[in-house]
C-alpha positions in Angstrom: 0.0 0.0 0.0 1.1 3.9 -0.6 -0.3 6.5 1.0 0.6 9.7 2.9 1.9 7.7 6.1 3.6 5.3 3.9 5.6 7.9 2.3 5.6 10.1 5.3 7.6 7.2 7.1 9.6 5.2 4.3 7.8 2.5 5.4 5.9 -0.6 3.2 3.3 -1.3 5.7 0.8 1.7 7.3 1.5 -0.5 10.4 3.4 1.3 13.5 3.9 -0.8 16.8 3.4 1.6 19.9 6.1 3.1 22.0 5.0 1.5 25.1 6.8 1.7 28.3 8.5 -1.2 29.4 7.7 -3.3 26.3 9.1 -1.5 23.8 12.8 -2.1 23.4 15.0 -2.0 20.0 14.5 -5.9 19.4 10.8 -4.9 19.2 11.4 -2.0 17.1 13.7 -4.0 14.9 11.7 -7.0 14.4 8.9 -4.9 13.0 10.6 -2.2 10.9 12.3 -5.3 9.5 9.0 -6.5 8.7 7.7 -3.3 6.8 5.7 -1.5 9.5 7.5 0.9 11.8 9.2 -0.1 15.1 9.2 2.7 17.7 11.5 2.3 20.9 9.5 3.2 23.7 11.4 6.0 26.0 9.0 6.3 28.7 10.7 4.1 31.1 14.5 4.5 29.7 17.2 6.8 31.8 19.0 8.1 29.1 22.1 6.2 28.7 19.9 3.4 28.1 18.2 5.3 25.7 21.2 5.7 23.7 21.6 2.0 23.8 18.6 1.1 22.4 19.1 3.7 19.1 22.5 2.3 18.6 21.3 -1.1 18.4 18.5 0.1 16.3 20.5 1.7 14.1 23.3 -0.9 13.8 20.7 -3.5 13.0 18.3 -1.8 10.6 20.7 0.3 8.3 18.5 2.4 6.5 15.4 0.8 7.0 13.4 3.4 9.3 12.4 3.2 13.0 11.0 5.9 15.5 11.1 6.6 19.3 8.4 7.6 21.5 9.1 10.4 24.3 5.8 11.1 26.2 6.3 14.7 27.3 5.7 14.5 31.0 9.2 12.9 31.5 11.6 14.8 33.8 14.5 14.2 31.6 13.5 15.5 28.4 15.8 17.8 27.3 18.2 14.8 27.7 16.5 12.3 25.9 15.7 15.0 23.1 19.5 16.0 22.7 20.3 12.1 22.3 17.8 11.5 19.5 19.0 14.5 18.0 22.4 13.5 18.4 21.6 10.2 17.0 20.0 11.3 13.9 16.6 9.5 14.5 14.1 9.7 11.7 11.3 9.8 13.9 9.5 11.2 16.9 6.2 10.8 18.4 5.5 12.5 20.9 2.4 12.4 23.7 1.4 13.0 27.4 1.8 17.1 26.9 2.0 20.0 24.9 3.1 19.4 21.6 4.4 23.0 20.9 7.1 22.7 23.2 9.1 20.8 21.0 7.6 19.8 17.5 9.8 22.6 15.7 13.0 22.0 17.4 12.8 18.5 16.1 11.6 19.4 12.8 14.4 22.1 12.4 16.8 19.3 13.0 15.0 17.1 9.8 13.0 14.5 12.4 9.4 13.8 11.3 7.0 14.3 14.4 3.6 12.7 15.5 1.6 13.7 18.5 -0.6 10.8 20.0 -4.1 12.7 21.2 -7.3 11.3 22.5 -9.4 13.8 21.8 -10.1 16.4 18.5 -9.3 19.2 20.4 -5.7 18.0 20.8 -5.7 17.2 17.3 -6.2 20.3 16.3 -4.0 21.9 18.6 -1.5 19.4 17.3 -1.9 20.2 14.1 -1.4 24.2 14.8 1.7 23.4 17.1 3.3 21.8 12.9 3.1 18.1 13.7 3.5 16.1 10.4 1.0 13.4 11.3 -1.6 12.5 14.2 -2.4 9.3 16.4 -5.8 9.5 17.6 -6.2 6.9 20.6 -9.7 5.2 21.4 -11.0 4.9 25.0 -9.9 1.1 24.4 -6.8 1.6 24.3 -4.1 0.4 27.0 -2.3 2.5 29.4 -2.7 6.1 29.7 -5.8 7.0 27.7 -7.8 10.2 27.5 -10.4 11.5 30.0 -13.2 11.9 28.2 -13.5 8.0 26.8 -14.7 8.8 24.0 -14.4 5.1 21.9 -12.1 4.6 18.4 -15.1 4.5 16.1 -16.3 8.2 17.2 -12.8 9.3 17.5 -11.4 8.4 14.6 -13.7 10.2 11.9 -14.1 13.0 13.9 -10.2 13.6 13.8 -10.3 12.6 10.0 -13.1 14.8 8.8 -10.8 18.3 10.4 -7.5 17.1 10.0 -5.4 18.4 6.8 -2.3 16.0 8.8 -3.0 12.2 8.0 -4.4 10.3 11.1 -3.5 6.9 12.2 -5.9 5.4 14.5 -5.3 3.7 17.7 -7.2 1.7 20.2 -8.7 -1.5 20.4 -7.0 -2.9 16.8 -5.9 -6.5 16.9 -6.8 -8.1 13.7 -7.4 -6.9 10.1 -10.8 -6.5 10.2 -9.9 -3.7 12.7 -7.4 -2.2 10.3 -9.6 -2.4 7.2 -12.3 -0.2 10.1 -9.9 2.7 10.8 -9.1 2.5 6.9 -13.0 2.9 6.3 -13.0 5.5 8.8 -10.1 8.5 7.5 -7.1 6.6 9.0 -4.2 6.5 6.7 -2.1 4.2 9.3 -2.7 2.0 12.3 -1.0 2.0 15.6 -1.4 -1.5 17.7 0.3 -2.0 20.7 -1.6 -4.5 22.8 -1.0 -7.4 19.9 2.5 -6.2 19.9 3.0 -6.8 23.6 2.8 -10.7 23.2 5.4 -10.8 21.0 8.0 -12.6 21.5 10.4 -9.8 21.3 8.3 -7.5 23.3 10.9 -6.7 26.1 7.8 -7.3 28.9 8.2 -9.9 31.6 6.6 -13.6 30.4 4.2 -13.4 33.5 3.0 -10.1 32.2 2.6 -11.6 28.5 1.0 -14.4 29.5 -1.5 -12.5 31.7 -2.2 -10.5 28.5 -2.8 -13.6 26.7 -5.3 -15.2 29.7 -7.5 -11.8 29.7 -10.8 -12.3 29.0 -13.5 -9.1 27.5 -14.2 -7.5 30.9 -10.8 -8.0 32.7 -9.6 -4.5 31.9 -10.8 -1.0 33.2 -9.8 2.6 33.1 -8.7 4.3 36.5 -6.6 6.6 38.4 -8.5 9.6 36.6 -7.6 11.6 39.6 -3.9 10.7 38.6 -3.5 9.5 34.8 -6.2 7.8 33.3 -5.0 4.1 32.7 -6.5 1.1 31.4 -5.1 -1.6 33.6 -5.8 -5.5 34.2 -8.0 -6.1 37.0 -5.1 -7.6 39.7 -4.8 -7.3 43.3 -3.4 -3.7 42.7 -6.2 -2.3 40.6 -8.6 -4.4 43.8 -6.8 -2.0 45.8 -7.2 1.0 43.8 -10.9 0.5 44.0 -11.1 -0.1 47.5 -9.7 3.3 48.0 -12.0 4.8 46.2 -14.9 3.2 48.3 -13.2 4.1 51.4 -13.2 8.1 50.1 -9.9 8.4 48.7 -8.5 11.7 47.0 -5.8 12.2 44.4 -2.7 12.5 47.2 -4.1 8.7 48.8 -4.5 7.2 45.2 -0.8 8.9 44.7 0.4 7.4 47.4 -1.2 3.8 46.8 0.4 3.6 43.4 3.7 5.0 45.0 6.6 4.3 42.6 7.7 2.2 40.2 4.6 0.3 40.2 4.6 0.1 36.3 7.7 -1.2 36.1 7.3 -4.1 38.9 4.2 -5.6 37.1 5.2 -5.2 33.3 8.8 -5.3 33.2 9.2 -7.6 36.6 6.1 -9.6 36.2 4.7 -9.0 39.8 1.4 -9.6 38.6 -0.3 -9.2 42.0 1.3 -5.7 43.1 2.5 -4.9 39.5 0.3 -2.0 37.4 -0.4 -4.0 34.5 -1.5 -1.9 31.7 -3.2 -3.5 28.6 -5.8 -2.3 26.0 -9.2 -4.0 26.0 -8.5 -6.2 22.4 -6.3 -7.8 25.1 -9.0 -10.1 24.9 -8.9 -11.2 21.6 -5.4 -12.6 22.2 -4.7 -15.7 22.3 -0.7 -16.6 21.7 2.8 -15.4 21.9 4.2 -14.8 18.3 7.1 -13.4 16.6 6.4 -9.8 15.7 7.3 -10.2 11.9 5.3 -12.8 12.0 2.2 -11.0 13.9 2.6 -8.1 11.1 2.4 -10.4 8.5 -0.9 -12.1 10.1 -2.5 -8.8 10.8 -1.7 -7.5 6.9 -2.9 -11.1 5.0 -6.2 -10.5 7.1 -6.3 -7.2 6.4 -6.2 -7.7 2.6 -8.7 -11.0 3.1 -11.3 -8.7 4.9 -11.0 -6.0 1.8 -11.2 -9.0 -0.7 -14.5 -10.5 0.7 -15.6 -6.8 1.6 -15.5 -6.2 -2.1 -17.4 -10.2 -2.7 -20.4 -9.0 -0.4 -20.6 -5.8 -2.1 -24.1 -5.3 -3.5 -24.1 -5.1 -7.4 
């Protein structure tokens, strides 16, 4: 396929894995930029110098085959992490969890292409404004740290298509091609999974934290910690506890101090998966195995172009 994001990216597949903390390293990255899509290296829950590790390795085993790296904007090192992926010559940023303006044009006066990751069309828009080259729009099903007001992929998505001059790609809740083929039909020009993507067998998450994603059932996720960060987590002893709080009258400084810190990092990247915050999107449900990830972007395209082909047989005359 060509399109805008295709030819934004230098990329064969409209297909980007997510930059998710904790399960997001460069063998992640790799495996799917190696299989047309775009890898991004997650930098949420990298100190810099391992930051610079995981571009090196990138680099040295891609060539010139594309990649990105994701830098959600609330991190305390930024200007760090910025000045490395500057000094590394990455292709490609996406950005999210802030204000694009503060550092869309920097990048781009250094040559990077930029995407912001919104939930919402008013920070589409603003995105858009602040010179982004491209948007994610997130659904309410996706994983982690979501939007607050939850609204769902399948409102999102055309909204942010029918004002956007930028292309979209759409995110939340796509596991399959059927899904793809949807946010096609609906103004996306690319696709974002990360859920899929986390049972992978080069996802850098712990194998208790895979396999939990793998066991989920519909109904095992929920949004919380709105007071916080919204976050879509799976429904462990932790997130028991978060609720229990909340019965008991808790405000933003208790929740602050349940979660404490860390807590993301001892259930996904540890695989504590009674104390851990495990955070998963709701098409968590839908998986059912542990895959290579060229081999899970090769699945999700063949069923992509199978749903268009018998799309196009049902068709009436």
């Amino acid at each position: 396929m060509k399109n805008r994001i295709t030819a934004l990216f230098g990329i064969e597949k409209p297909l980007i894995q997510a930059g998710m903390i904790w399960c997001s390293g460069w063998e992640l990255a790799t495996a799917v930029s190696k299989a047309g899509g775009l890898g991004i290296i997650g930098a949420g829950s990298m100190y810099p110098d391992v930051l610079r590790s995981h571009i090196e390795k990138a680099k040295a085993a891609l060539g010139d085959k594309p990649f990105a790296v994701n830098v959600p904007m609330l991190y305390p090192q930024i200007e760090e992490l910025m000045a490395i992926i500057i000094e590394l010559k990455v292709p490609i940023v996406f950005t999210s969890a802030g204000n694009p303006k503060t550092w869309t044009q920097h990048l781009k006066d250094q040559g990077i292409v930029v995407v912001h990751v919104v939930s919402s069309l008013k920070f589409a828009l603003k995105a858009e404004v602040a010179g982004v080259d491209a948007v994610v729009a997130e659904g309410f099903e996706a994983g982690g740290h979501n939007g607050r007001d939850e609204t769902t992929s399948l409102v999102l998505w055309p909204m942010v298509a029918k004002e956007l001059k930028v292309p979209m790609i759409a995110a939340g809740g796509i596991g399959s091609g059927a899904q793809i083929a949807a946010a096609f039909a609906l103004g996306a020009e690319g696709v974002q999974i990360g859920s899929r993507f986390v049972a992978s067998e080069e996802s850098s998450a712990h194998l208790n934290f895979k396999n939990a994603v793998i066991a989920a059932q519909e109904g095992d996720t929920m949004l919380t910690l709105k007071e916080l960060a919204p976050v879509r987590l799976i429904k462990n002893k932790f997130f028991q506890d978060v609720q229990s709080a909340y019965q008991a009258g808790a405000g933003a400084e208790q929740l602050k101090e349940l979660l404490g810190r860390a807590r993301a990092k001892r259930g996904m990247f540890e695989g504590d998966l009674e104390e851990g915050e495990l955070e998963i999107g709701q098409v968590s449900g839908m998986i059912a195995d542990l895959k290579p990830a060229a081999e899970i972007v090769n699945e999700l395209w063949s069923d992509y172009e199978s749903t268009l082909a018998k799309l196009l047989q049902s068709a009436p005359n």
